[in-house]
C-alpha positions, 0 to 999 in steps of 0.5 A: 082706870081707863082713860082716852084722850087723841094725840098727834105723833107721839114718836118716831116709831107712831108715825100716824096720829093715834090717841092716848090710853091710860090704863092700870096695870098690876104690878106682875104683869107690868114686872113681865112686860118690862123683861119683854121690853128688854129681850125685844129691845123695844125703846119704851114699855109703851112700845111693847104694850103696843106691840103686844096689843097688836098681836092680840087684836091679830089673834083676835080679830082674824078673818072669819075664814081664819082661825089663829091660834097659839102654840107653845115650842120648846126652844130647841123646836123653835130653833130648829124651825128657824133653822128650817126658815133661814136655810130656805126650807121655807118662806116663815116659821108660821108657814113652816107650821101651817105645812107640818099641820096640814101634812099632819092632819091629811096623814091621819085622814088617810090613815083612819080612813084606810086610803092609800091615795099617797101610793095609788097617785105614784102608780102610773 
C-alpha cells in the first residue's frame, strides 16, 4: 500500500513543507530499521526512513559524471579511517577513500604498464 497525501511542518526536524507517505513495511525490515533508530538515536522511526531514503536517492541519483557506490569496512577499517579523518590526515572518510582508490588504481596502471613515471619525476 502507498499512499500520498501534502502536510505542513511535520516537526521540528522537517522544517520545510513535505508530504506524507504511508508505506507497508514487513515486519524484518521494520524490526532492522528500529535498531538503526537506536543506534543513530534518531527521535522517531519516521526519522530513520528518512534519513535512510535520502541516502538512497544520494546513491541513486548521483551526477551522471559520478558514480556512487557502497563498500563494506570491517569495524577496525573503519575505526581506523576515522582515526585517520580526526587526527587530520584527511578532511572525511569518503575522502580518506576516494584517495586510497585513486592511489590504487594509478599504481596498478603503472605497474601493468611497466611505467616508472613515479621514479623518472624524482630525477632531476
Amino acid at each position: 500500500m502507498f499512499c500520498l497525501t501534502k502536510t505542513a511542518k511535520s516537526s521540528d526536524i522537517m522544517t520545510e513543507e513535505s508530504d506524507r507517505v504511508t508505506v507497508r513495511i514487513p515486519q524484518e525490515l521494520l524490526s532492522k530499521l528500529k535498531q538503526i533508530q537506536e543506534m543513530e538515536g534518531h527521535p522517531t522511526i519516521s526519522d530513520t526512513i528518512r534519513e535512510s531514503l535520502i541516502k538512497y536517492v544520494e546513491i541513486k541519483m548521483a551526477p551522471p559524471n559520478i558514480r556512487k557506490v557502497v563498500v563494506d569496512l570491517s569495524r577496525q577499517d573503519n575505526t581506523r579511517l576515522e582515526e585517520l579523518v580526526q587526527g587530520g590526515g584527511s578532511v572525511s572518510v569518503d575522502d580518506a577513500i576516494r584517495s586510497a582508490v585513486r592511489e590504487y588504481v594509478r599504481s596498478r596502471m603503472y605497474a601493468q604498464r611497466g611505467d616508472t613515471e613515479e621514479s623518472d619525476s624524482a630525477t632531476p
